[in-house]
C-alpha positions, 0 to 999 in steps of 0.5 A, a space after each residue: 190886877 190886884 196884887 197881895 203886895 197892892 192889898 197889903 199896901 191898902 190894909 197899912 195905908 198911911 204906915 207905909 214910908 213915905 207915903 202920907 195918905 190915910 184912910 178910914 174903912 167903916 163896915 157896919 155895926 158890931 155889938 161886941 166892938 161898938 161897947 169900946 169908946 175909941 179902938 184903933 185897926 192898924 195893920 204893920 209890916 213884919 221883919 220877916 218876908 210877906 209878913 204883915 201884923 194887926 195890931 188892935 188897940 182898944 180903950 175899955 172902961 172897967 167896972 170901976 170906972 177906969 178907962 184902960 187900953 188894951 192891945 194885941 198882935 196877930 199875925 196876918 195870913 194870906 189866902 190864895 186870892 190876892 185882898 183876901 186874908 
């Protein structure tokens, strides 16, 4: 059975310690992301017990014409059923 710890080890993939795999999730479309011309998804463990972060980084290009990255931290909360946040 799926665990919240199994899914969390999913979720960060190849940022776990010692463990060199990776992985790539592509769900469909999404006009509001697909405008950004390179973006990271990536999920981290928090000092805190059961803590798990996301961490979105996007390359925006602004009307000048620059390209900028931006990126957040949100905190990841658990539902009851485990793989689900």
């Amino acid at each position: 059975a799926l665990t919240h710890e199994a899914a969390e080890d999913i979720l960060i993939g190849h940022r776990r310690e010692g463990h060199p795999q990776s992985w790539m999730l592509v769900c469909g479309q999404n006009p509001a992301y697909d405008e950004f011309p390179c973006q990271y998804q990536m999920f981290y463990r928090g000092k805190a017990r059961d803590s798990v972060w996301y961490n979105p980084v996007f390359k925006v290009l602004t009307l000048d014409g620059k390209e900028e990255w931006r990126r957040s931290d949100y905190k990841v909360r658990r539902e009851d059923t485990p793989g689900r946040f």
